[in-house]
FIKOLBA-239676 format. One line per 10 residues: their letters; for each residue x negated, y, z negated of C-alpha. Coordinates in pm, whole numbers. Last residue first. Layout:
A> X Y Z; ... .
END
This chain:
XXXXXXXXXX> -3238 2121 3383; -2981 2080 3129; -3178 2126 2801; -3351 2417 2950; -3060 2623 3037; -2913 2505 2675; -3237 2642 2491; -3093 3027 2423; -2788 2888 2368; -2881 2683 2065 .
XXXXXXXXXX> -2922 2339 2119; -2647 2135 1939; -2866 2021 1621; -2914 1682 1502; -2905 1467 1163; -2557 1685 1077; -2415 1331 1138; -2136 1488 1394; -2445 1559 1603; -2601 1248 1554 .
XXXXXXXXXX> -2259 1030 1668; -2191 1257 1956; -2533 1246 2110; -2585 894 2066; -2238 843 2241; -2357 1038 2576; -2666 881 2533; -2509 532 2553; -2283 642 2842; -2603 753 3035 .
XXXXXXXXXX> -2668 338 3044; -3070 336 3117; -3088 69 3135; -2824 -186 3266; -2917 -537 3208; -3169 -702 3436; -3049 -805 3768; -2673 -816 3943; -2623 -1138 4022; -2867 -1391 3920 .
XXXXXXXXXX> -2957 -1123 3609; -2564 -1208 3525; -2599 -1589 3601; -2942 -1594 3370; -2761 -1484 3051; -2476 -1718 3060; -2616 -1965 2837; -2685 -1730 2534; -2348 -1685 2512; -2252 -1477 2186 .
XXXXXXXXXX> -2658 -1287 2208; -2804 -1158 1918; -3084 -983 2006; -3019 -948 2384; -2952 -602 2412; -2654 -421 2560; -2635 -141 2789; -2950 19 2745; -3113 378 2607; -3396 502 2761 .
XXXXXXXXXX> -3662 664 2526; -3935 632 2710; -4052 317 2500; -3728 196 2550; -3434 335 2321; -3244 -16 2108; -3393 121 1755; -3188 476 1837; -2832 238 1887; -2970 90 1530 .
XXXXXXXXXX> -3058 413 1390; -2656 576 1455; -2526 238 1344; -2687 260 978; -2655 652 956; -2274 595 1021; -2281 299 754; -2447 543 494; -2189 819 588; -1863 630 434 .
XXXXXXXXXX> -1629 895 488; -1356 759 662; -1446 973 956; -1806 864 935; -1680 458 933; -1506 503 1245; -1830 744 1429; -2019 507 1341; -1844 264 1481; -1788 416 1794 .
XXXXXXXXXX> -2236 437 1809; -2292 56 1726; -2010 72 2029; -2269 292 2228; -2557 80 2142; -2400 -229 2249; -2499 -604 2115; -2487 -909 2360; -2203 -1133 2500; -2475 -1294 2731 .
XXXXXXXXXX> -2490 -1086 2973; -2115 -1068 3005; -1997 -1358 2803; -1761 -1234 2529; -1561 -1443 2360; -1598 -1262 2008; -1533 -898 2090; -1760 -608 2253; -2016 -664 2016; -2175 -429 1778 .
XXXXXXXXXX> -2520 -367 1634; -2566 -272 1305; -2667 -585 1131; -2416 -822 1275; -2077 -607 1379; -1817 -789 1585; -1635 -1010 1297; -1716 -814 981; -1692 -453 1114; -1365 -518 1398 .
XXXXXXXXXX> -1166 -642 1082; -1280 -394 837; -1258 -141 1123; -876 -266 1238; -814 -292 813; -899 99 793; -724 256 1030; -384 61 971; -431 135 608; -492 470 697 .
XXXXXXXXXX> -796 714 608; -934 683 987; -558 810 1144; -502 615 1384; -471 814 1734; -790 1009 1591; -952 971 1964; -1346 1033 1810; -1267 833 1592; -1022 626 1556 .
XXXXXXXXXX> -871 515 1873; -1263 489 1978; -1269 193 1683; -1074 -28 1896; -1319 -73 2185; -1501 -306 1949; -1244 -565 2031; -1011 -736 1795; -780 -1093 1817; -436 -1187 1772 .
XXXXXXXXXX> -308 -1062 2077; 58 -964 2171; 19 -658 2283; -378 -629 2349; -703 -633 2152; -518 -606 1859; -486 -321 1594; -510 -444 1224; -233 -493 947; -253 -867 1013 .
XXXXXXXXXX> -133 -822 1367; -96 -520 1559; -41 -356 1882; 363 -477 1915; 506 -251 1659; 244 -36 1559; 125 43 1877; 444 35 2079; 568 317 1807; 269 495 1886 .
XXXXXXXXXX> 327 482 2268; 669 591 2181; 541 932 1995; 297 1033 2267; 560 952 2564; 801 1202 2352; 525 1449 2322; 414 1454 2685; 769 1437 2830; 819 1773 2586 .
XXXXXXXXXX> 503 1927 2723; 576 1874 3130; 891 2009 3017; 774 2359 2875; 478 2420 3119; 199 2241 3052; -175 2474 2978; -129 2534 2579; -363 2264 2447; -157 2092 2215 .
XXXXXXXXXX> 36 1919 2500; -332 1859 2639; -448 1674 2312; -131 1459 2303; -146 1345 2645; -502 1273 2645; -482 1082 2262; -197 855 2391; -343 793 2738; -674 607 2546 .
XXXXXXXXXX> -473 472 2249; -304 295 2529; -612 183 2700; -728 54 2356; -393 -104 2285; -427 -294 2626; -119 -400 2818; -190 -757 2956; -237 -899 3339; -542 -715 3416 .
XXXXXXXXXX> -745 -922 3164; -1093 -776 3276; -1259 -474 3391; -1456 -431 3041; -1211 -119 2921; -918 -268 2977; -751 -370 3304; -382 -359 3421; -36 -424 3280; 158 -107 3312 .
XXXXXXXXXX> 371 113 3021; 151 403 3098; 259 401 3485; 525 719 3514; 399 921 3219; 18 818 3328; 57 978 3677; 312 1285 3558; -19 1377 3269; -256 1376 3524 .
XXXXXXXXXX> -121 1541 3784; -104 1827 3527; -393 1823 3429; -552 1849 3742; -350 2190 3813; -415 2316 3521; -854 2297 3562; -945 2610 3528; -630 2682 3277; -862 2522 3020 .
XXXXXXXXXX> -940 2859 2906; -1246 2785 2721; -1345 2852 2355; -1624 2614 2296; -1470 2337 2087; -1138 2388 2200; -1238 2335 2550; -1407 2045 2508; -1170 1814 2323; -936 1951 2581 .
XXXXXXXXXX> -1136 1797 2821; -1220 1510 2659; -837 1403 2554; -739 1473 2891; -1052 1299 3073; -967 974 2800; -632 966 2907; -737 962 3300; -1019 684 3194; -782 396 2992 .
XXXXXXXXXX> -522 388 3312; -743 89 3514; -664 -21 3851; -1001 -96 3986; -1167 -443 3913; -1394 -370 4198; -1426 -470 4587; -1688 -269 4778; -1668 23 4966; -1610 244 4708 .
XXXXXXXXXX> -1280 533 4636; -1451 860 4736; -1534 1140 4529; -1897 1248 4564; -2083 1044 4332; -1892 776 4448; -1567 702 4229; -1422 432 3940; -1116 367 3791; -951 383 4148 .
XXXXXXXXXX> -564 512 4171; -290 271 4177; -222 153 4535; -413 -203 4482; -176 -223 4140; 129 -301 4378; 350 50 4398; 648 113 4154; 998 82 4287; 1228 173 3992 .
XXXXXXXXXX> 1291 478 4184; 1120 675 3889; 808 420 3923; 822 528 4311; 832 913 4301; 530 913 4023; 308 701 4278; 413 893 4574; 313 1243 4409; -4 1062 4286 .
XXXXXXXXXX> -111 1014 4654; 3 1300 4740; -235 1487 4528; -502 1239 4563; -760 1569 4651; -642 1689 4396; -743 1431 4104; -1094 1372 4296; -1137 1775 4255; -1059 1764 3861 .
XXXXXXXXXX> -1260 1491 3757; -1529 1689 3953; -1465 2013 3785; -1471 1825 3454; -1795 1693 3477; -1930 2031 3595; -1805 2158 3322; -1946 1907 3087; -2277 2018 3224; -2203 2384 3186 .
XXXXXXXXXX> -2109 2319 2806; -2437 2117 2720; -2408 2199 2327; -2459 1878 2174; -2116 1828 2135; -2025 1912 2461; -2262 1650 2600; -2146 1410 2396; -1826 1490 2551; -1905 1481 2894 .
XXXXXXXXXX> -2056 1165 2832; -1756 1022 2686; -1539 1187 3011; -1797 1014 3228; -1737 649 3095; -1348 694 3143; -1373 908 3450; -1576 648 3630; -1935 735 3803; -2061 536 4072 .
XXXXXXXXXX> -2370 548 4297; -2541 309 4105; -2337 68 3857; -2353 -276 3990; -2715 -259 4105; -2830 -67 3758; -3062 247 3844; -2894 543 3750; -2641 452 3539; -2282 565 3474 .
XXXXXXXXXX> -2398 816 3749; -2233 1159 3615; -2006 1359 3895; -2065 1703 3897; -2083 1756 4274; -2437 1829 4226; -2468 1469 4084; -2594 1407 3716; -2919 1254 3702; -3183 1492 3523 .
XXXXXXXXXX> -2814 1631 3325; -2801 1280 3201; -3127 1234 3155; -3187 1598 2946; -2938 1517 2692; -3061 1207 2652; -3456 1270 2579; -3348 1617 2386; -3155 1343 2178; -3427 1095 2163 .
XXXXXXXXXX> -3634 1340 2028; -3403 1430 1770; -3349 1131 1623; -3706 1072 1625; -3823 1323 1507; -3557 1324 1193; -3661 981 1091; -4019 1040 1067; -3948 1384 863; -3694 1194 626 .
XXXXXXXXXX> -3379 1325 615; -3189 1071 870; -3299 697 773; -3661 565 830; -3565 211 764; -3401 154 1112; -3751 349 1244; -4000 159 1104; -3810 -223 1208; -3778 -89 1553 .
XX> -4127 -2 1568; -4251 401 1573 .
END
């Protein structure tokens, strides 16, 4: 089926439908084809930069689509992993709380990584590490998880709970967002990110009385730091201070829900993010971009979606959900970014110079695709029966 069939075959029609589904089976079956015995999900298989690394922030979105889909011992596994690199830094977090209380935090290079091997360990190699977004996002995901399938999230307690004193003592830092860049501001994404993780586990029933209260009362000031210092023009900013968007926005809400979709707030930042990221479905990361090229994502086509779904506007979901599905190789892979409409086009060849061709296949772009089409109706979870065979 060509691009141009399948972004006018929209969900309901037999074509349509096929496809959508066969490039869910196609994902779902990837990422469990590549994740790691220990658990760990490659953020892609084959990409220089990428290989051999999985980050908690990427991972906990794939975990999720995962979920969603129905792949509950993958996301397990996912979660089991997040949970033995957390313990085995036990004293390592333990130091890092005991100095931000002292009023002596530690340098940035003594923060925890933002990304691991495949087996646990901080890399070799030097990386824009100190990054806070990931260990809210493996809260929110886990308890996403858990409520959706009925778990006792007391397997992984002890995790959580390092988790939640790590980002109560640092979530007011400076470090990087999303992209590894700009280390010096204090991202509303990554805040949105710890603000959604601490809620969800407070609601989840596994912190003991105080560990809950410090949850809720961090919860309720990062939202106040939001609204008073996170936006401008009645939209959320990129960071504090900022006057401009990025397309990591929309995760705060939906699937995050730290804005609520129906608000004004909610719905200006998509307006805003919409009309200056968005060009025909496919979304940038924001307007200076030069990574690549500055070129369209699949899984930020997908956060959209998932934006304009929860404010009830299902023909723009459909729109981004068959864009990200135009984007799938001819074996179904889904990239990175592609090149169709590129911010940069100069700095293409620097990147390839570098690291080589784009990332493809991206598991966090299935992991997205998954959540988006399931929450569309346009795709089943597998039914139990088929969930051994879906993550073989």
């Amino acid at each position: 089926m060509t691009d141009a069939a399948l972004r006018s075959a929209a969900p309901g029609s037999p074509a349509g439908d096929d496809r959508l589904s066969a490039l869910a089976r196609f994902g779902s079956r990837l990422i469990s084809a590549e994740q790691h015995e220990s658990g760990a999900y490659p953020a892609s298989p084959t990409f220089s930069a990428y290989a051999g690394y999985s980050w908690f922030r990427d991972g906990a979105f794939i975990a999720d689509g995962m979920s969603s889909y129905g792949g509950v011992a993958s996301a397990d596994r996912f979660f089991d992993w997040c949970a033995g690199v957390l313990l085995a830094r036990r004293a390592a977090i333990e130091r890092i709380v005991a100095r931000a209380e002292a009023g002596d935090p530690v340098p940035d290079a003594e923060m925890l990584a933002t990304r691991f091997t495949l087996t646990g360990e901080e890399g070799a190699d030097e990386w824009w590490d100190f990054q806070l977004d990931g260990y809210g996002t493996w809260l929110w995901a886990v308890a996403e998880h858990s409520a959706r399938h009925g778990l006792d999230a007391g397997r992984w307690r002890e995790a959580i709970e390092l988790t939640v004193d790590y980002l109560l003592s640092s979530w007011q830092r400076p470090c990087f967002d999303w992209w590894e860049e700009n280390a010096e501001q204090v991202h509303v994404s990554t805040l949105g990110c710890i603000s959604a993780g601490l809620r969800a586990v407070a609601e989840l029933g596994v912190l003991d009385a105080v560990r809950r209260a410090d949850a809720e009362t961090a919860v309720a000031a990062i939202q106040s730091l939001i609204e008073e210092a996170g936006t401008v023009d009645g939209h959320l900013a990129k960071w504090l201070g900022s006057t401009e968007v990025d397309a990591s926005l929309l995760a705060l809400i939906s699937p995050l829900g730290v804005v609520p979709a129906e608000s004004e707030l909610g719905r200006r930042t998509v307006d805003v993010i919409d009309r200056d990221l968005n060009v025909g479905s496919g979304v940038h990361r924001y307007l200076a971009d030069s990574y690549y090229g500055g070129g369209q994502w699949p899984l930020l086509s997908c956060f959209l979606g998932l934006a304009r779904l929860a404010q009830g506007d299902r023909a723009a979901a459909q729109a981004a959900l068959l864009w990200a599905a135009s984007t799938a190789g001819d074996d179904g892979s889904l990239p990175e970014q592609v090149a169709e409409h590129l911010l940069a086009p100069d700095r293409v060849a620097e990147w390839v110079e570098r690291w080589g061709e784009v990332a493809d296949p991206l598991l966090w772009s299935h992991g997205m695709f998954l959540r988006l089409a399931v929450d569309l109706g346009v795709v089943a979870p597998m039914a139990a029966a088929d969930r051994t065979a879906g993550e073989r």
